[in-house]
Every structure is written in C-alpha cells, then in structure tokens.
C-alpha positions in Angstrom: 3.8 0.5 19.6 4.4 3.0 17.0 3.2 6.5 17.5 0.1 8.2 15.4 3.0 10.1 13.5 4.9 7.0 12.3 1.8 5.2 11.3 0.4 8.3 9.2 4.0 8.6 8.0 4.0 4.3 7.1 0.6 4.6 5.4 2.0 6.9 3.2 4.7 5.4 2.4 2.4 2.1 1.6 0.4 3.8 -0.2 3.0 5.3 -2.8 4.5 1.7 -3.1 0.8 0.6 -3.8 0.6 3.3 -6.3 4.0 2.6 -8.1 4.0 -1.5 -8.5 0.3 -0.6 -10.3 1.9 2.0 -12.4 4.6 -0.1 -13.0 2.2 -2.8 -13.8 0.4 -1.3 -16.1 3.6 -0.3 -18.2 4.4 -3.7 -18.8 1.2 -5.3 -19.3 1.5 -5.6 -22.9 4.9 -6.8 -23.1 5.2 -9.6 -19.6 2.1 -10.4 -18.5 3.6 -12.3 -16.1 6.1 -9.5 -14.4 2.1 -7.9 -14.9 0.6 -10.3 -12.5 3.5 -10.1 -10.0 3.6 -6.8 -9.9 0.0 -6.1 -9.3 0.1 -8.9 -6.8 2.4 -6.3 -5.1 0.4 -3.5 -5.3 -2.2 -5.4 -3.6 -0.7 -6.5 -1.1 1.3 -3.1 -0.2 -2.5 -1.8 -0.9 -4.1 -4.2 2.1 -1.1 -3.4 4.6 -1.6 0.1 3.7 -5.5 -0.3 5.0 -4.8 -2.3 8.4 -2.6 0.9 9.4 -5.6 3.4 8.4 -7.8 1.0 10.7 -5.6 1.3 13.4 -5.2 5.1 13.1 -8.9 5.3 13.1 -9.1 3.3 16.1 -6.6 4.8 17.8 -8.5 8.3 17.1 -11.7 7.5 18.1 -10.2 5.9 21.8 -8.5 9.6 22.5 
C-alpha cells in the first residue's frame, strides 16, 4: 500500500504525462492524425489513472 505522499507524488506525475501526450497531440494534429489519435488515447488514459489515485487519496482522507 503506497503512502499519501507517493500517491500525491504519482498523481502528479500522471497528471503531467496527461498533460504532455495532449500537448503533444495537439502539435501533430495537422500533420498524423493518426500519431493524433494515439496520442490522445494516451492522454486519456494517463488522465483516468491519474483520477483513480485522487479517489483514493480522497478516500483515504476522509477515513483519517
């Protein structure tokens, strides 16, 4: 079980991958729209991960 440290620490870090495959995504939109689609698929998913940690945080909080 991670602590409430390394779980703020990984939602970060999920959240800045999130942030960079979009940015990413957007910058070759025009030119691969298929790298586009990947890419954004990524961002999505790192985005989802990134909001079952938060949940748990929140859980976690609201038990101490």
């Amino acid at each position: 079980m991670k602590t409430n440290v390394e779980l703020k620490a990984r939602i970060k870090e999920l959240g800045k991958q999130a942030a960079d495959y979009s940015r990413q995504a957007i910058q070759v939109f025009d030119t691969d729209r298929e790298q586009n689609r990947t890419l954004m698929r990524q961002a999505y998913e790192s985005s989802k991960r990134c909001q079952v940690l938060i949940g748990e945080l929140l859980r976690r909080q609201s038990q101490s």
